[in-house]
C-alpha positions in Angstrom: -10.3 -9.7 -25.2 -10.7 -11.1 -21.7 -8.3 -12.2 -19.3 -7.8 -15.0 -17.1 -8.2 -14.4 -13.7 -4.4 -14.3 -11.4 -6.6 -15.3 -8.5 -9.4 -18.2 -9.4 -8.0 -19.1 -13.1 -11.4 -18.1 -14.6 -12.0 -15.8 -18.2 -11.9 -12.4 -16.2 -14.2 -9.6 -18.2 -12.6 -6.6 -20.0 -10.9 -3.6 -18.7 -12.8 -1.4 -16.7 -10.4 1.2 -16.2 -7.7 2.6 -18.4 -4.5 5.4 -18.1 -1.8 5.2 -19.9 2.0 5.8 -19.2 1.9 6.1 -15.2 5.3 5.6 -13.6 6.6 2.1 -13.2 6.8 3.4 -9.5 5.4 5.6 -7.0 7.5 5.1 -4.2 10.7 5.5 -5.7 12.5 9.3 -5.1 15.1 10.5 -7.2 17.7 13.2 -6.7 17.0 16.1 -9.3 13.6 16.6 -11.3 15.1 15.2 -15.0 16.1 11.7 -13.4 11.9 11.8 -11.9 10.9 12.6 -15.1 12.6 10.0 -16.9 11.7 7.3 -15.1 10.1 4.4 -17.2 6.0 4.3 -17.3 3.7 1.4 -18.2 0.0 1.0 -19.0 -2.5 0.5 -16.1 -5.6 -1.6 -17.4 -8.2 -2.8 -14.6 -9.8 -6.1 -15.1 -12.6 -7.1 -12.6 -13.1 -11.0 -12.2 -17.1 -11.8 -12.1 -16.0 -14.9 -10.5 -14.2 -14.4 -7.5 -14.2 -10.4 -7.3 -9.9 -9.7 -7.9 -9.4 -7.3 -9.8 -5.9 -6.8 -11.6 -3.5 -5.0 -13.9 -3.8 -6.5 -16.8 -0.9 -4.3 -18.7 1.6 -5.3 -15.8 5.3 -5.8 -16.8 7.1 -6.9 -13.7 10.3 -5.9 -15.7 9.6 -2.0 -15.0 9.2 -2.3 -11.2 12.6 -2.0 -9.2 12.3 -2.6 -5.7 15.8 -2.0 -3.8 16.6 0.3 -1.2 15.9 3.4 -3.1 12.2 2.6 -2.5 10.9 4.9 0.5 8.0 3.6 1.4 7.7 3.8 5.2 5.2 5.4 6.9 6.4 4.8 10.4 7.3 8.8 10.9 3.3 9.3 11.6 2.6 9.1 15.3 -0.7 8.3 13.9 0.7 5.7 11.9 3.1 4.6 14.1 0.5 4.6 17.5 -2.2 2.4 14.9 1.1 -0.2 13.9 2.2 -0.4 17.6 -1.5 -1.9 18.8 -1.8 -4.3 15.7 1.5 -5.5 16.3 0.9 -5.8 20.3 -2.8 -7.7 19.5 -1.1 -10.1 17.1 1.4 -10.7 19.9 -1.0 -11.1 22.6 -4.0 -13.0 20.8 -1.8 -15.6 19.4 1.1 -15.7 22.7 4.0 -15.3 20.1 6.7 -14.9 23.1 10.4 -16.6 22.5 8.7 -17.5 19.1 10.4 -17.4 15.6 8.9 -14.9 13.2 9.4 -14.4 9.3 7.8 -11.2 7.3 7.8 -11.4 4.0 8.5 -7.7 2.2 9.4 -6.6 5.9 10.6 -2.8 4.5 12.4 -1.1 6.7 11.6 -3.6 9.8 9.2 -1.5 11.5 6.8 -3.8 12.1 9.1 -7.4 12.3 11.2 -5.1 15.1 7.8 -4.2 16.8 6.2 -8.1 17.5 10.1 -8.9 18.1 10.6 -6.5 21.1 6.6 -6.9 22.4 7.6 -11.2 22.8 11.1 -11.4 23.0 10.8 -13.4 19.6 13.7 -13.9 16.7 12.8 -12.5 13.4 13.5 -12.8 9.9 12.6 -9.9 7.2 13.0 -10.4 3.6 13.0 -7.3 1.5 15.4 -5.7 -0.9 14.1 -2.4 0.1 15.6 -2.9 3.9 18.0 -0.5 4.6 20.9 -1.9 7.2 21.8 0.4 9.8 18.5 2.6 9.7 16.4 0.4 11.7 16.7 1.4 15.8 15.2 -1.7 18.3 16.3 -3.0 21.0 15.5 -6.5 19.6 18.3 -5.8 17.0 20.6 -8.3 17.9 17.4 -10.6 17.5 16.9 -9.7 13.9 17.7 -11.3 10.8 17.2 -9.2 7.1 17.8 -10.7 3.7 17.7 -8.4 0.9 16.1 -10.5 -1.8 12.7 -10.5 -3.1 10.7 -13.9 -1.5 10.5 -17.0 -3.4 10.3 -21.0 -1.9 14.3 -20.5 -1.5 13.0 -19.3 1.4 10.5 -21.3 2.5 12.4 -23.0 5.4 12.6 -19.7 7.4 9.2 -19.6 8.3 8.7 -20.4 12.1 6.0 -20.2 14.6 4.2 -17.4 12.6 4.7 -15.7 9.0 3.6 -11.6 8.7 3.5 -10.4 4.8 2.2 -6.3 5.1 1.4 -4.4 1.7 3.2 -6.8 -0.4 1.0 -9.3 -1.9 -0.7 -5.9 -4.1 2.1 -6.1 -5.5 2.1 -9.4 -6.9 1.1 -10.7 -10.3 0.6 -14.0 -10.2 -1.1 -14.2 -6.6 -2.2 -17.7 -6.1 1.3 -19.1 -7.2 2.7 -16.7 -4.4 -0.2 -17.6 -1.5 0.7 -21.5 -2.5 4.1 -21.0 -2.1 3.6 -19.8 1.4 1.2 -23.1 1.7 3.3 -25.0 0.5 6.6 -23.8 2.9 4.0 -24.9 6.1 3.2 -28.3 4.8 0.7 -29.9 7.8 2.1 -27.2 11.1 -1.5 -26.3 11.4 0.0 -24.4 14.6 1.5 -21.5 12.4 -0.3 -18.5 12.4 -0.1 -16.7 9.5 -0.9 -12.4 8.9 -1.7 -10.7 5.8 -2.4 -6.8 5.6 -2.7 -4.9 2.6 -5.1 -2.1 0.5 -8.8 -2.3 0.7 -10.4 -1.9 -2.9 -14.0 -1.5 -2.1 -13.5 1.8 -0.8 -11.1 2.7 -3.8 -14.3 2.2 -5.7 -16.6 3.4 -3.7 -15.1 6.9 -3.4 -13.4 7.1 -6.5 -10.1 7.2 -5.2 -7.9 6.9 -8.2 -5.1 8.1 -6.2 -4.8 4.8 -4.9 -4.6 2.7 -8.1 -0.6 2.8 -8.6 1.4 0.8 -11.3 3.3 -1.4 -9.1 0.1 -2.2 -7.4 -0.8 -5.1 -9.8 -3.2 -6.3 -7.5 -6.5 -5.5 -6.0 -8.5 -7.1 -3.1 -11.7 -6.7 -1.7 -12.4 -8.8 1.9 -14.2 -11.4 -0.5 -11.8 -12.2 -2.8 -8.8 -12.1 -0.5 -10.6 -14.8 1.9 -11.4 -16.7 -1.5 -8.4 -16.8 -2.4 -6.4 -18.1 0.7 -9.3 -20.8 0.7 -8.5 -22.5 -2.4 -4.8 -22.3 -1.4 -5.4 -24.4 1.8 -5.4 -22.1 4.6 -8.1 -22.0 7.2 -9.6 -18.8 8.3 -9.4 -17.4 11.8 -10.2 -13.4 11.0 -11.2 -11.2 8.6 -11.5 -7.3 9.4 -11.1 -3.7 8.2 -8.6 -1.6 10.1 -7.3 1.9 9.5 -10.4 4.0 8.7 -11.3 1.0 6.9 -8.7 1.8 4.8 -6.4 -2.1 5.1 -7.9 -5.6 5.3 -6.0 -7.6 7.9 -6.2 -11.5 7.6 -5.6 -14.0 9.9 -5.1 -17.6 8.7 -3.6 -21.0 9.6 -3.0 -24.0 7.4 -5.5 -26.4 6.9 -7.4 -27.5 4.0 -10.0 -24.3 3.0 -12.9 -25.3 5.1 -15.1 -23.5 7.8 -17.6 -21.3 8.1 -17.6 -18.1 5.8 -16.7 -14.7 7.7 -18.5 -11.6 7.8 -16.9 -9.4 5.0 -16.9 -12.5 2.7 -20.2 -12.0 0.7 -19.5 -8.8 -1.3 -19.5 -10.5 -5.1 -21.9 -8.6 -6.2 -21.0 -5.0 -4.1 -17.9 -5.3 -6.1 -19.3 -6.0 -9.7 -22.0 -2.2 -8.7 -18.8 -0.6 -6.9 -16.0 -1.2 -10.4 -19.5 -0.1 -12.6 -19.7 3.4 -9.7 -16.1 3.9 -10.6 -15.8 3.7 -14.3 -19.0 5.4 -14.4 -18.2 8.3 -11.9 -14.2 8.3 -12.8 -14.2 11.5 -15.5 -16.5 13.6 -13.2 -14.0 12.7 -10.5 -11.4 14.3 -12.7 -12.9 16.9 -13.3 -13.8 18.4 -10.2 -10.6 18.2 -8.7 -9.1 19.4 -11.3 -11.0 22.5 -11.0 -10.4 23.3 -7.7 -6.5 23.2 -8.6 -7.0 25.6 -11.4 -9.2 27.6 -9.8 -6.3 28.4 -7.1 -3.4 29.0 -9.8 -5.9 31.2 -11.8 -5.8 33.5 -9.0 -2.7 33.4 -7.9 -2.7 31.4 -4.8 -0.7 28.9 -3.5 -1.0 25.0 -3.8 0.9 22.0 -2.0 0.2 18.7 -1.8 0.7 17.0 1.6 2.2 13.2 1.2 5.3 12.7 -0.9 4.1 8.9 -1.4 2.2 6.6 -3.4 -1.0 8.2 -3.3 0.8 12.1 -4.3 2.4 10.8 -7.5 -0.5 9.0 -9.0 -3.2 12.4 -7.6 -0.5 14.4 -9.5 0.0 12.3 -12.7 -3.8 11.5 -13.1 -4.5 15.0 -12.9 -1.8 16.2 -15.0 -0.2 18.4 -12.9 2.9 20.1 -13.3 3.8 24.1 -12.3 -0.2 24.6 -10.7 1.5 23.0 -8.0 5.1 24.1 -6.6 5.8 21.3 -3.6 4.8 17.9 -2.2 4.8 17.9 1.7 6.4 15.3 3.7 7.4 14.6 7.5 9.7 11.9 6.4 13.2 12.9 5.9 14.3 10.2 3.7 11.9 11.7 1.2 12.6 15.6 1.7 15.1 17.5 -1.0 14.1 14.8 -3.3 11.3 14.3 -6.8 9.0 12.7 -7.3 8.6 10.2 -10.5 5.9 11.3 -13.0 5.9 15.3 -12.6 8.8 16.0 -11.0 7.7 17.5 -8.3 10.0 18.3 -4.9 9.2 17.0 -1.7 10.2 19.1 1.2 9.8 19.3 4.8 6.9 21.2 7.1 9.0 23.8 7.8 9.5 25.0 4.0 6.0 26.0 4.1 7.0 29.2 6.3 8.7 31.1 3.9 6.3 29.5 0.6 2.9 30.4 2.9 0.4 28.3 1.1 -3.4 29.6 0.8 -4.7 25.7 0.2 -3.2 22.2 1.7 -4.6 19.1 -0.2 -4.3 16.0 2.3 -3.8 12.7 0.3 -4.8 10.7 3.1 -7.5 12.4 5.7 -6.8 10.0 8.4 -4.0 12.6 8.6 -5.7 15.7 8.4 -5.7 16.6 12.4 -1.9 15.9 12.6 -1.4 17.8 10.1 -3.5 20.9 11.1 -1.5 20.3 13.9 1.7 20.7 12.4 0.4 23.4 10.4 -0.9 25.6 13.5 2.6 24.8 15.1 4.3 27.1 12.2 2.3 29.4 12.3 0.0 28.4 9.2 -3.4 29.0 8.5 -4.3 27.5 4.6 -7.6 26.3 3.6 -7.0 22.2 4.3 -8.7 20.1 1.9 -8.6 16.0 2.2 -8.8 14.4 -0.9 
């Protein structure tokens, strides 16, 4: 039985892809191995819509998700990460002259980037996040800053100012349109308000197979097309559309208005994304498989396993795969996730320097856009493991 579509309101087709009790959440760390393996699971069911090209969790159950400040999902520790976030933030500030501005994020985290495009124009910010953690955040613009830990809704719509930021939240919204018109709807005519949307890009989820980004609290999935489609038929007028990150996050650029304009480059991919969701579900088993084997393969004789990246992307490689003792430790430079487990397997996450004394023959990188920092890191113990990106 079809759907209807979160995005467009159209009959969406049937589920394309299918896995059953995943963890409610993949960012959420836990202080022994029983509490990670207890944590609740729900049903991930793929729908693709023909119509506008979003693709969703049809299984979703808001009620399993928990977002609070357990939720670690920062990846500001990164100097890669952190050197990529500190030029967006300084072209955002630049291209649109936010200086002594007012600024609202919506699902600001930690404040990382809110702190960043606060300090770059002198501006006043407001972050609203229940994952925000006070007393964590270090920025000069701190006495500039105002968090709220509460999820968003139109209670506060009147705190948006001169420009509204909302990074790797909306994927994890259900009902999406409701949530891009209530952000339309705060900004009534201030056509002057400049409004920044980051999050996943699916197409190349698809394209490569990479169900190690398909997580249960990601409800939502957009390609370029159906994200600008969708903040078209909520009233906002589009200024960019690109692909950042290895071409790994779609970063949107909007202003209100009433939908119009010419159509962007990245727009027209309707029917790369019906071929791409047949690739997947098509190529998903054989996929599997293959990484699979190279994981036995290594435990048959007797070497030594880690993953590197104690987020997201690690506990849904390591639940698809059904991995449990083939692999002893999850790798992580972040310290709010080291000495703790992972939900799903149970795994520990620990810190770089562990990997002296358990001298790993293989490395898996969840994410290659870190591999050279982490070969880095890896040379700087003293560490030379086959390295293998995902």
């Amino acid at each position: 039985m079809s759907a209807t579509c979160p995005a467009c309101a159209e009959p969406a087709a049937d589920v394309f892809h299918e896995q059953r009790r995943i963890p409610a959440h993949s960012v959420m760390l836990f202080d022994s191995r029983e509490a990670a393996l207890a944590y609740p699971r729900g049903d991930l069911r793929l729908v693709h819509c023909g119509a506008c090209g979003f693709i969703f969790n049809k299984a979703f159950d808001e009620t399993l998700n928990e977002y609070s400040q357990r939720c670690e999902e920062s990846q500001g520790f990164s100097p890669h990460f952190r050197s990529w976030m500190e030029a967006v933030a300084k072209e955002f500030v630049d291209r649109y002259d936010l200086h002594d501005r007012s600024v609202l994020e919506i699902g600001c985290g930690k404040g990382e980037f809110l702190a960043l495009v606060c300090e770059l124009g002198h501006n006043l910010g407001v972050g609203v996040d229940p994952a925000y953690v006070p007393g964590r955040l270090d920025s000069p613009a701190l006495d500039r800053l105002t968090f709220i830990n509460e999820l968003y809704t139109s209670e506060h719509g009147d705190m948006a100012g001169d420009a509204v930021i909302c990074r790797h939240t909306l994927e994890h919204i259900a009902p999406v349109a409701e949530f891009v018109a209530t952000i339309r709807r705060s900004l009534a005519d201030r056509s002057s308000v400049i409004v920044f949307f980051e999050l996943p890009e699916t197409l190349r989820v698809l394209r490569e197979v990479a169900f190690w980004d398909l997580y249960y609290e990601h409800c939502s999935y957009f390609t370029p097309g159906s994200l600008a489609r969708l903040f078209r038929r909520e009233g906002f007028d589009l200024e960019r559309l690109r692909l950042e990150f290895d071409e790994q996050y779609i970063l949107l650029d909007a202003r209100p208005g009433d939908g119009s304009g010419p159509e962007l480059p990245l727009e027209d991919d309707l029917a790369e994304t019906a071929d791409l969701v047949a690739t997947f579900r098509r190529e998903f088993p054989q996929r599997i498989q293959a990484l699979r084997e190279i994981v036995d393969q290594r435990h048959d004789r007797g070497e030594r396993t880690v993953v590197w990246g104690g987020g997201s992307k690690g506990v849904s490689f390591l639940t698809t795969l059904g991995i449990t003792g083939e692999i002893d430790y999850v790798v992580d430079i972040n310290p709010y996730k080291q000495g703790k487990f992972m939900a799903g397997t149970g795994h520990e996450v620990v810190a770089p320097e562990r990997l002296v004394e358990h001298r790993p023959d293989l490395v898996l990188v969840m994410n290659p856009i870190y591999e050279d920092e982490i070969a880095q890191e890896l040379a700087r113990l003293g560490l030379t493991p086959d390295l293998v990106p995902v």
